[in-house]
Every structure is written in structure tokens, then in C-alpha cells.
PDB file of N, CA, C and O in Angstrom, chain B, residues numbered from 101:
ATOM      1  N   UNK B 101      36.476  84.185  85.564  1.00  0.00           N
ATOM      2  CA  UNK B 101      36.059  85.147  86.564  1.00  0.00           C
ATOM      3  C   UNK B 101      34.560  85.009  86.784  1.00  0.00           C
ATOM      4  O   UNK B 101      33.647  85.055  85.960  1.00  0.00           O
ATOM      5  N   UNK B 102      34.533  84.810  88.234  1.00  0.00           N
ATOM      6  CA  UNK B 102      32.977  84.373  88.255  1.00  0.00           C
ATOM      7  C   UNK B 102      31.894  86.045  88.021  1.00  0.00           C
ATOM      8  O   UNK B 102      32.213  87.163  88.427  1.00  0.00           O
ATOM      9  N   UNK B 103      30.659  85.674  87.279  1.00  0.00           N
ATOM     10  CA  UNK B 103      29.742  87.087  87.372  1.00  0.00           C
ATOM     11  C   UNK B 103      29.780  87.687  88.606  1.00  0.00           C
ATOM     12  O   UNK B 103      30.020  87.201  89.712  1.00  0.00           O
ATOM     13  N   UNK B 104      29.487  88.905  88.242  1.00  0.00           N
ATOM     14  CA  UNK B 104      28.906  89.949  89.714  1.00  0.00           C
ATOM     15  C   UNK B 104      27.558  89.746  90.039  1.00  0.00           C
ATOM     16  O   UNK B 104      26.554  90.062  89.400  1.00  0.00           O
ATOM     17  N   UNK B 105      27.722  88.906  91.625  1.00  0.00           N
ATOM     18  CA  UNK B 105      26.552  88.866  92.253  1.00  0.00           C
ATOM     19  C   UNK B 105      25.667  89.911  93.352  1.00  0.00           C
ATOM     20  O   UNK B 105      26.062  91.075  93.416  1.00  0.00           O
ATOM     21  N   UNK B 106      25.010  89.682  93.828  1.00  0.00           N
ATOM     22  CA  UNK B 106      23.854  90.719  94.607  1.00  0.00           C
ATOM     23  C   UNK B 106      25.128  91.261  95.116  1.00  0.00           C
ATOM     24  O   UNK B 106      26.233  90.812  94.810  1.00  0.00           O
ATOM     25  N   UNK B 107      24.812  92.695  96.265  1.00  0.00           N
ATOM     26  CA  UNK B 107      25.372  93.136  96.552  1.00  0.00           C
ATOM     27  C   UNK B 107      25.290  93.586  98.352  1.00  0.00           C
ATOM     28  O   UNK B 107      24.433  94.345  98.806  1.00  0.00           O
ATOM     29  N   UNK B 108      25.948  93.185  98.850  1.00  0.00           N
ATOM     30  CA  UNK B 108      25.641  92.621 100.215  1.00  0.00           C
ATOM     31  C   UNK B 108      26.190  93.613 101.163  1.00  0.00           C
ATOM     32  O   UNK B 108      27.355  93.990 101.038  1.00  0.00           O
ATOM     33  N   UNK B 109      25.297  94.136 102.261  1.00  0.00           N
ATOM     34  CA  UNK B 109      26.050  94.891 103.135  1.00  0.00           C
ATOM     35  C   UNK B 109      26.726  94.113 104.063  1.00  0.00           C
ATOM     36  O   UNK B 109      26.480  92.998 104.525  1.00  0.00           O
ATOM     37  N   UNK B 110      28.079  95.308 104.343  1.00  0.00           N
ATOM     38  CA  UNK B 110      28.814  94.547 105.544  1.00  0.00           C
ATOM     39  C   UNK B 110      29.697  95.185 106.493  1.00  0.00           C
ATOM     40  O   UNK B 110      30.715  95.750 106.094  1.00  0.00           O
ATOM     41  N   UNK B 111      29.409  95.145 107.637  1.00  0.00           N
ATOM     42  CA  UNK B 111      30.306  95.931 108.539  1.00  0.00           C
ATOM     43  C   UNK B 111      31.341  95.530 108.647  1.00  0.00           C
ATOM     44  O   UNK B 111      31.719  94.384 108.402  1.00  0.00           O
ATOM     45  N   UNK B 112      32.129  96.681 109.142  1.00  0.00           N
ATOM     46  CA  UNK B 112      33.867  96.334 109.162  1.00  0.00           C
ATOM     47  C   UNK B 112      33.994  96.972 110.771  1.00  0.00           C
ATOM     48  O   UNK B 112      33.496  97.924 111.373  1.00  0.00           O
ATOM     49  N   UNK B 113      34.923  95.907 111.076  1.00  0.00           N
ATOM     50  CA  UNK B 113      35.197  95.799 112.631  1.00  0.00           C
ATOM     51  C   UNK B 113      36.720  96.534 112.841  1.00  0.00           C
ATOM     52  O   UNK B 113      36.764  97.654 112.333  1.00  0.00           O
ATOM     53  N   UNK B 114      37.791  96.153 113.408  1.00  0.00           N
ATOM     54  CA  UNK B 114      39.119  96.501 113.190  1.00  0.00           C
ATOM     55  C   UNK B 114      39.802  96.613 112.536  1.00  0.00           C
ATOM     56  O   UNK B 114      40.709  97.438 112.651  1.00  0.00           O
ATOM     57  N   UNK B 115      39.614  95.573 111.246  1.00  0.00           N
ATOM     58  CA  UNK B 115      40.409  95.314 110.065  1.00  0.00           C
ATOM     59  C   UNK B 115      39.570  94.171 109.164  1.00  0.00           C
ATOM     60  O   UNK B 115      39.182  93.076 109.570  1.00  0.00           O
ATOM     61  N   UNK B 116      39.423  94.682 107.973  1.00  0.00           N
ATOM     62  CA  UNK B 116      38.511  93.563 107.436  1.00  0.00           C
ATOM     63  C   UNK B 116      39.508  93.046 105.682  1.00  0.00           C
ATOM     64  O   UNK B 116      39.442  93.633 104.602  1.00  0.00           O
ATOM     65  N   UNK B 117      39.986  92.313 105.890  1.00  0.00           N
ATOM     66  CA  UNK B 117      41.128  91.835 104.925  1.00  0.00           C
ATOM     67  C   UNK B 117      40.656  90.606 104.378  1.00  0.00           C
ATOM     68  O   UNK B 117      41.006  90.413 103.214  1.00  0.00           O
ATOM     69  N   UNK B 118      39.776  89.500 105.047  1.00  0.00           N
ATOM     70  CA  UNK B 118      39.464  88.318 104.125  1.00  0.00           C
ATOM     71  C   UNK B 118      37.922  88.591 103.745  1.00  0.00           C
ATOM     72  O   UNK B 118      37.207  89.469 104.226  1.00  0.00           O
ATOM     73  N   UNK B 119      37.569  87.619 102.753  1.00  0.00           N
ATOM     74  CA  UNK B 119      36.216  87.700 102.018  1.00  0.00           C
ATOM     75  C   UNK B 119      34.993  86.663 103.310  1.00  0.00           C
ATOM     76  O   UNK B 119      35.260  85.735 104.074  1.00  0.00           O
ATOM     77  N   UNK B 120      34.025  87.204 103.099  1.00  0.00           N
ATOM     78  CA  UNK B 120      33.295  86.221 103.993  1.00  0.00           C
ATOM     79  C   UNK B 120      32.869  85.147 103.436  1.00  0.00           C
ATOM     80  O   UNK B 120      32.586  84.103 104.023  1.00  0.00           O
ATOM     81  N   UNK B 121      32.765  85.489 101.557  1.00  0.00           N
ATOM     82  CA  UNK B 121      32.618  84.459 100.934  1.00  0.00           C
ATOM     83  C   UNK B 121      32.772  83.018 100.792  1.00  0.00           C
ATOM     84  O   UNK B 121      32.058  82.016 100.787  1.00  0.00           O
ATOM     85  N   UNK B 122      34.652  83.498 100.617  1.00  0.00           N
ATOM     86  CA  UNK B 122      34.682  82.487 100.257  1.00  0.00           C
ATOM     87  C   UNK B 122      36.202  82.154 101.373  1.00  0.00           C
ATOM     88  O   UNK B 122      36.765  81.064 101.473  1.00  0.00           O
ATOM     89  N   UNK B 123      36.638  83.621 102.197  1.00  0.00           N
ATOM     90  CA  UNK B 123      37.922  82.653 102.984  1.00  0.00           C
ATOM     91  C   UNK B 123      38.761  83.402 102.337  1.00  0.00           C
ATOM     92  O   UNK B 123      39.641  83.530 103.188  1.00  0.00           O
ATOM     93  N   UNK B 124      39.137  84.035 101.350  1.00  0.00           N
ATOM     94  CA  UNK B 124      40.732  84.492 100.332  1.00  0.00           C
ATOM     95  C   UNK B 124      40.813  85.472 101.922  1.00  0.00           C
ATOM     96  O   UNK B 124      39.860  85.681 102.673  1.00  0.00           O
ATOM     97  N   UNK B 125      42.332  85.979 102.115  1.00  0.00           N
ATOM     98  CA  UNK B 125      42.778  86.399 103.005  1.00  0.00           C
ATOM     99  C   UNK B 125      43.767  87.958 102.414  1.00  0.00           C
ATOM    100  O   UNK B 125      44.643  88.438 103.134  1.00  0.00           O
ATOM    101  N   UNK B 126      43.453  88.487 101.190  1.00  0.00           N
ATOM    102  CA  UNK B 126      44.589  89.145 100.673  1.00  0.00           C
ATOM    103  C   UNK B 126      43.910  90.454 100.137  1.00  0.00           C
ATOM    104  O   UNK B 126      44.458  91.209  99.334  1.00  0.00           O
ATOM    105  N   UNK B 127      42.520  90.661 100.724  1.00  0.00           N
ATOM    106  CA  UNK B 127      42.319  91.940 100.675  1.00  0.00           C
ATOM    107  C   UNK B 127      41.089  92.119  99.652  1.00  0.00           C
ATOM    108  O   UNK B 127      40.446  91.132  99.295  1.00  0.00           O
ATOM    109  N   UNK B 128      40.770  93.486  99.168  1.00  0.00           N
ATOM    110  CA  UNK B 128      39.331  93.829  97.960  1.00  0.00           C
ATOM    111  C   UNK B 128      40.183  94.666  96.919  1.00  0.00           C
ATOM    112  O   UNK B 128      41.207  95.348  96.935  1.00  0.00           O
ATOM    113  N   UNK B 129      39.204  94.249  95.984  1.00  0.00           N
ATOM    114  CA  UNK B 129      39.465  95.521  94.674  1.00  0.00           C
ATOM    115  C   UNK B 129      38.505  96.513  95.127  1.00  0.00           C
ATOM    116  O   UNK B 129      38.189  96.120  96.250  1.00  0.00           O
ATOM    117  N   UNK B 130      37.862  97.588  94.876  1.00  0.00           N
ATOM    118  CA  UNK B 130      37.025  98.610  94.596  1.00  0.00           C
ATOM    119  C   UNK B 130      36.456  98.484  93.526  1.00  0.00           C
ATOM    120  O   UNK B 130      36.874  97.993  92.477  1.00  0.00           O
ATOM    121  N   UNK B 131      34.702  99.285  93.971  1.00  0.00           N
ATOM    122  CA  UNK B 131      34.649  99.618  92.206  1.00  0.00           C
ATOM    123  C   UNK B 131      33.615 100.722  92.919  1.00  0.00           C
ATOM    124  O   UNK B 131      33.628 100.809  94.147  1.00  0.00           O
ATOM    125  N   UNK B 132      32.680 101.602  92.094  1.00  0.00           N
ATOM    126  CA  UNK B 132      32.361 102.933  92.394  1.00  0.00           C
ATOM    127  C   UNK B 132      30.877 102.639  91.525  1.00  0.00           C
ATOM    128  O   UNK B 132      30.907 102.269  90.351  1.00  0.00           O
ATOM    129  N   UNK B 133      29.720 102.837  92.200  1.00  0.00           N
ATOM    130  CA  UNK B 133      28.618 102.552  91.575  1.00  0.00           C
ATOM    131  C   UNK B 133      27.578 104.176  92.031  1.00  0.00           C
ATOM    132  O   UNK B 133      27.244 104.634  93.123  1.00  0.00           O
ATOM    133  N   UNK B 134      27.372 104.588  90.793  1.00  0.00           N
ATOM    134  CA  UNK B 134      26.778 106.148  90.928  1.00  0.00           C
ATOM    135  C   UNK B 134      25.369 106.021  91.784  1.00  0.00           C
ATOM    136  O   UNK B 134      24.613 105.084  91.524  1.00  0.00           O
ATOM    137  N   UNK B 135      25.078 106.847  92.666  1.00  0.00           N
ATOM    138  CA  UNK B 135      24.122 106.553  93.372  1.00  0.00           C
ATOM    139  C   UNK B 135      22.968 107.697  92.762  1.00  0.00           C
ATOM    140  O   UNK B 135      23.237 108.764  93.314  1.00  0.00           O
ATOM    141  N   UNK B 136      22.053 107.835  92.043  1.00  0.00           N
ATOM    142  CA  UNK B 136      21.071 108.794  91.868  1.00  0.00           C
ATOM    143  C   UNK B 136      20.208 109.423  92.225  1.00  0.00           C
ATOM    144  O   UNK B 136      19.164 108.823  92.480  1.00  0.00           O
ATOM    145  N   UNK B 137      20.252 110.780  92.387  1.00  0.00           N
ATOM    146  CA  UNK B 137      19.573 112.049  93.544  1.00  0.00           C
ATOM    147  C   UNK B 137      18.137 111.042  93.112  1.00  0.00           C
ATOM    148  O   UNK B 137      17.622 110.477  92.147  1.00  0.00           O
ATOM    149  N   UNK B 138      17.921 111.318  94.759  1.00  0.00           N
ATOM    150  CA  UNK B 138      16.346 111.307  94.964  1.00  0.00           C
ATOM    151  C   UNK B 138      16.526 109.932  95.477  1.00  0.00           C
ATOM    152  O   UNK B 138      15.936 109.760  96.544  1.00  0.00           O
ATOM    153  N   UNK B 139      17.448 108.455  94.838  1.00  0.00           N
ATOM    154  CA  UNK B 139      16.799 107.633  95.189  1.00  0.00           C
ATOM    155  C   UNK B 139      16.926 106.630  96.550  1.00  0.00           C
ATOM    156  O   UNK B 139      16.410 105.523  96.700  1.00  0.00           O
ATOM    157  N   UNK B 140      17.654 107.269  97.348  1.00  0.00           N
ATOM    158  CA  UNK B 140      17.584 107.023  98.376  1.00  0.00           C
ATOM    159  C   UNK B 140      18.628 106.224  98.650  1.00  0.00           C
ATOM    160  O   UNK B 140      18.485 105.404  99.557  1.00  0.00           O
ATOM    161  N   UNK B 141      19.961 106.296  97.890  1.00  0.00           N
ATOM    162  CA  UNK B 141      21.149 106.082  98.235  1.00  0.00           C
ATOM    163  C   UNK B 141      22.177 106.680  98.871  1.00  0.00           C
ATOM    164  O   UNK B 141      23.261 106.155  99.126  1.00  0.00           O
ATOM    165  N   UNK B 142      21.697 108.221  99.228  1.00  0.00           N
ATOM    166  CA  UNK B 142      22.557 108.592  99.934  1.00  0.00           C
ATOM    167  C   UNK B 142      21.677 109.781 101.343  1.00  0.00           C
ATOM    168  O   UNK B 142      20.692 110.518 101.317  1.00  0.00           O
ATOM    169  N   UNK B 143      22.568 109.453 102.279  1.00  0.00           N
ATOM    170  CA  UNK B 143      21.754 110.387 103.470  1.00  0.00           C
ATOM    171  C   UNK B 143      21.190 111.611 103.537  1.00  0.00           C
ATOM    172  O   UNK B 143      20.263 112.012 104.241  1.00  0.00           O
ATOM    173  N   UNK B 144      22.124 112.390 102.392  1.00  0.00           N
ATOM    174  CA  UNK B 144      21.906 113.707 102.335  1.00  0.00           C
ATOM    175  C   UNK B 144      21.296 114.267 100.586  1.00  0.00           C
ATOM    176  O   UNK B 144      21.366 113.608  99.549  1.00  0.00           O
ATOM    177  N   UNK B 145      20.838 115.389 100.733  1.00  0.00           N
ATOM    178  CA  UNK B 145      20.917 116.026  99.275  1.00  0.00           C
ATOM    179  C   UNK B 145      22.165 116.901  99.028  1.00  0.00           C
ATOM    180  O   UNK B 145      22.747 117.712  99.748  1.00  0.00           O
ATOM    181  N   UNK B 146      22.418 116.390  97.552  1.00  0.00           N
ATOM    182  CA  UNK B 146      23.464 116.896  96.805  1.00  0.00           C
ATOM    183  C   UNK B 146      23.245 117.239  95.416  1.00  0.00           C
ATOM    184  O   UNK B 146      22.648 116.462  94.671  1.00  0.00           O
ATOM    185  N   UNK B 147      23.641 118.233  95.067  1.00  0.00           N
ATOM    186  CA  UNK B 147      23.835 118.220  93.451  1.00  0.00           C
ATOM    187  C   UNK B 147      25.313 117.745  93.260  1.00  0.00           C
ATOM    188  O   UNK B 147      25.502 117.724  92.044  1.00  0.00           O
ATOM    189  N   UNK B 148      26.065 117.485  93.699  1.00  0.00           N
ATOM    190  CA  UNK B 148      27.085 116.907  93.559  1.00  0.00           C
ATOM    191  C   UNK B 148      27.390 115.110  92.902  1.00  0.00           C
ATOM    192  O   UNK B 148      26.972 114.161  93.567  1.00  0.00           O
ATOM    193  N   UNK B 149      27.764 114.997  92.240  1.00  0.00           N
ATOM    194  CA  UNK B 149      27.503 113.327  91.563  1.00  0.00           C
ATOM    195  C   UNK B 149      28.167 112.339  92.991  1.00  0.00           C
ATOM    196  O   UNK B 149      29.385 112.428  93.152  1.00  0.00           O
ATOM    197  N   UNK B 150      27.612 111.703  93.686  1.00  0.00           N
ATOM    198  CA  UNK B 150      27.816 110.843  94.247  1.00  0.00           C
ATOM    199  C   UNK B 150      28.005 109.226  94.330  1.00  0.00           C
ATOM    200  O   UNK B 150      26.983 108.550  94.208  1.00  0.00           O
ATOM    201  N   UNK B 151      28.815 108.798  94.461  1.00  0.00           N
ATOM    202  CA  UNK B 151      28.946 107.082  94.372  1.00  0.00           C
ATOM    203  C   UNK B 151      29.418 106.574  96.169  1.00  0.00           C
ATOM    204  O   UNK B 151      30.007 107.003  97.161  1.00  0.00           O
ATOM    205  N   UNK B 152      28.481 105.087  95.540  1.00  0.00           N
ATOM    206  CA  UNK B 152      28.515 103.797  96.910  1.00  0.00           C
ATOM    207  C   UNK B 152      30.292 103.456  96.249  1.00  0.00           C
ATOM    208  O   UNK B 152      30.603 103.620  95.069  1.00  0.00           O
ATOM    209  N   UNK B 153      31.108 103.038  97.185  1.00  0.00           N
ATOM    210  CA  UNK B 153      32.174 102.471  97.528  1.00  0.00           C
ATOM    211  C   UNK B 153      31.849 101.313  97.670  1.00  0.00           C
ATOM    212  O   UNK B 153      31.248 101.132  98.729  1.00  0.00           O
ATOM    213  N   UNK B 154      32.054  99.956  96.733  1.00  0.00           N
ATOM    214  CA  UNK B 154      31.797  98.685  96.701  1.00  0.00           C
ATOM    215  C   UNK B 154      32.911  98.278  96.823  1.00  0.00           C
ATOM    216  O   UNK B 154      33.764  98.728  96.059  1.00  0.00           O
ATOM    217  N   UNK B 155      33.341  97.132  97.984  1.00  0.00           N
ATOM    218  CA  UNK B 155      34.903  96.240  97.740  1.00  0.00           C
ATOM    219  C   UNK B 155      34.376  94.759  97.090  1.00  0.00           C
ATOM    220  O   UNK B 155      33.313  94.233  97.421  1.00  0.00           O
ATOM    221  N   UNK B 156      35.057  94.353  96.383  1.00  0.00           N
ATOM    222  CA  UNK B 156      34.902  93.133  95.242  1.00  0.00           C
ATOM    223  C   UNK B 156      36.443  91.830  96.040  1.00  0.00           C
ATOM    224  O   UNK B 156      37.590  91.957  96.467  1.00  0.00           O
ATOM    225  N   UNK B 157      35.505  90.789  95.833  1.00  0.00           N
ATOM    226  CA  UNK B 157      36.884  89.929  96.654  1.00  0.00           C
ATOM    227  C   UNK B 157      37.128  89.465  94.953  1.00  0.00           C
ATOM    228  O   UNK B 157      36.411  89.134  94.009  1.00  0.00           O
ATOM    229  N   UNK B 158      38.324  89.632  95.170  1.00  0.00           N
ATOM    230  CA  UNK B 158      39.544  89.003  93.295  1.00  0.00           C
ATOM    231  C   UNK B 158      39.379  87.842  93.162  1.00  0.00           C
ATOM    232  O   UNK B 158      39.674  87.351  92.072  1.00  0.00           O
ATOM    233  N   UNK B 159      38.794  86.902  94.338  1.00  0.00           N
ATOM    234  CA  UNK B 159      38.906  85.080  94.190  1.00  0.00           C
ATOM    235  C   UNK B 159      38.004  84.912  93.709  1.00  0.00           C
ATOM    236  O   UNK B 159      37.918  84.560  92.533  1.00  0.00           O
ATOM    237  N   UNK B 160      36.752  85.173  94.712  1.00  0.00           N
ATOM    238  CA  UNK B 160      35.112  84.715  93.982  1.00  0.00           C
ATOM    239  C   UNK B 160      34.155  85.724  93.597  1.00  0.00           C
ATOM    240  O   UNK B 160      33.024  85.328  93.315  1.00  0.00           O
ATOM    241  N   UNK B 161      34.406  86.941  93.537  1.00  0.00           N
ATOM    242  CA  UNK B 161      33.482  88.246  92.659  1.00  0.00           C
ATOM    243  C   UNK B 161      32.604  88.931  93.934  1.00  0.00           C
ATOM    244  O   UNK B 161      31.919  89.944  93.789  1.00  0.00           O
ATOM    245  N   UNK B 162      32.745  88.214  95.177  1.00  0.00           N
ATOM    246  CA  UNK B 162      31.632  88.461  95.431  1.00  0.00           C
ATOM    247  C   UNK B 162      31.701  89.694  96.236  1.00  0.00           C
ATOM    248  O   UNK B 162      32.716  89.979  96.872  1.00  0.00           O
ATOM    249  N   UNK B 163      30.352  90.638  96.222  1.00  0.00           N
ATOM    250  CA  UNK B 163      30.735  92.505  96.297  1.00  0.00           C
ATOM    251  C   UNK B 163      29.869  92.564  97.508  1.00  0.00           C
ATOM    252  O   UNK B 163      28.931  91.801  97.735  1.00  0.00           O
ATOM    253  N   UNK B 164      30.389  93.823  98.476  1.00  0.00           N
ATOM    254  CA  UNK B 164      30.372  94.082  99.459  1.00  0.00           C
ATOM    255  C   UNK B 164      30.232  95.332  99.710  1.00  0.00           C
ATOM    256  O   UNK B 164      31.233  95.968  99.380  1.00  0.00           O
ATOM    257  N   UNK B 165      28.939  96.306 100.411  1.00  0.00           N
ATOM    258  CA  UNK B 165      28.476  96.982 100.209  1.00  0.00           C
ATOM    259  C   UNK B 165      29.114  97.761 102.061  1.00  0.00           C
ATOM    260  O   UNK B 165      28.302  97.484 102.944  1.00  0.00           O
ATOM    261  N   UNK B 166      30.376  98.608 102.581  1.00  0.00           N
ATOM    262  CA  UNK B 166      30.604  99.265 103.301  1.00  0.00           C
ATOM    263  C   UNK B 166      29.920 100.552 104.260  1.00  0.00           C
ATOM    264  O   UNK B 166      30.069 100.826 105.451  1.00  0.00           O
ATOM    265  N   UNK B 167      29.166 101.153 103.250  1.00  0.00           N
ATOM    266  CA  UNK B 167      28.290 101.751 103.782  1.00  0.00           C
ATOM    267  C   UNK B 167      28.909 103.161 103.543  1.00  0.00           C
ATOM    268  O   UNK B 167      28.373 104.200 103.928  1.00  0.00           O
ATOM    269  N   UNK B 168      30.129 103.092 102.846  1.00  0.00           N
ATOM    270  CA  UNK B 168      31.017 104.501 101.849  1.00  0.00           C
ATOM    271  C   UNK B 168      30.295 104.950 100.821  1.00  0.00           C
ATOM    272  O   UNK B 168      29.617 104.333  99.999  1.00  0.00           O
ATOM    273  N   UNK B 169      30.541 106.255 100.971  1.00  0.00           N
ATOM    274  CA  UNK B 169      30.301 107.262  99.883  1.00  0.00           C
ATOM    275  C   UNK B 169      31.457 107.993  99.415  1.00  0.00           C
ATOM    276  O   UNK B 169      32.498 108.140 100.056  1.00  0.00           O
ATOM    277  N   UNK B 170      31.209 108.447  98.246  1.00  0.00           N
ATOM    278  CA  UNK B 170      32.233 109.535  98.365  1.00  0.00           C
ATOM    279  C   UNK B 170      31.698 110.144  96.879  1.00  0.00           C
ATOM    280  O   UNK B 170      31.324 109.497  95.902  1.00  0.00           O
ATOM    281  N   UNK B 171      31.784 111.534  97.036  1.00  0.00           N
ATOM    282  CA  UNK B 171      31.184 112.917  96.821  1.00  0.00           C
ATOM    283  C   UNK B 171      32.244 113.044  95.425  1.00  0.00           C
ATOM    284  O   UNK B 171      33.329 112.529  95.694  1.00  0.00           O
ATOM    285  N   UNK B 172      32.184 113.645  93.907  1.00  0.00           N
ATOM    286  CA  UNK B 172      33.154 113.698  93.139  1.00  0.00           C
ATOM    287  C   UNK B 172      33.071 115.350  92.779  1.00  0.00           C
ATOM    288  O   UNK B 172      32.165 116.036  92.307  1.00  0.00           O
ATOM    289  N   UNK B 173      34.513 115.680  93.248  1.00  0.00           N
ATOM    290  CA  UNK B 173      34.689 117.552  93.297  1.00  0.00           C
ATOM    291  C   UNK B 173      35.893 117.449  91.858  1.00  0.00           C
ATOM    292  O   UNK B 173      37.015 116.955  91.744  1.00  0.00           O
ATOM    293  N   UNK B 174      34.982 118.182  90.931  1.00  0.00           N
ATOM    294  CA  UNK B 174      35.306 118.647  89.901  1.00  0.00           C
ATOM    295  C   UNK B 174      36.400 120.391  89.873  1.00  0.00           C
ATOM    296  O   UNK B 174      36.744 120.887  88.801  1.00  0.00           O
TER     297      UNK B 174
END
């Protein structure tokens, strides 16, 4: 499994199912990276714990930055 490299923004058009990487055609894993008040990862203020929505392609590692958030309600 190749390392986790930089982390790259990327817009999504109609449907975004292959990697730009590398070509695989079968979709992303997720993974959830905590974004920390103040530092300018997210638009708004929250005391709420917030994470970036990263999709990961399964062929070549390589991570993809959507431009998702999502807010965690305890």
C-alpha cells in the first residue's frame, strides 16, 4: 500500500468515480481529518469538533480534498 501523500483539492462535477491519479474507475474510501478551531479550516466558528471529508483512491493512496465538512453531534 503506497504512503499517504499531500493532500489535493478537487472539484466534483456530476459524478466523480475514477481517481485522477492514477485512472482506477471503482470509486474512494473516506477518511475524516479533525480540523482545529481557529485554524482556518473551516468557514465558520464552532465549538463543535469538526472534520475535512478526505476521499482516498484504494489503487494508489492518493487523497483528495472535496471541500466537505461535517460537524460531530454528540
Amino acid at each position: 500500500m503506497p504512503s499517504p501523500g499531500e493532500i489535493r483539492p478537487i472539484r466534483i462535477g456530476n459524478e466523480l468515480n475514477t481517481c485522477p491519479a492514477c485512472g482506477y474507475r471503482r470509486g474512494f474510501h473516506i477518511s475524516f481529518v479533525t480540523v482545529t478551531p481557529g485554524s482556518g479550516g473551516t468557514p465558520y466558528r464552532s465549538t463543535r469538533e469538526v472534520h475535512r471529508i478526505i476521499l482516498i483512491c484504494p489503487e494508489c493512496g492518493a487523497r483528495f480534498d472535496p471541500g466537505w465538512n461535517e460537524t460531530v453531534h454528540e
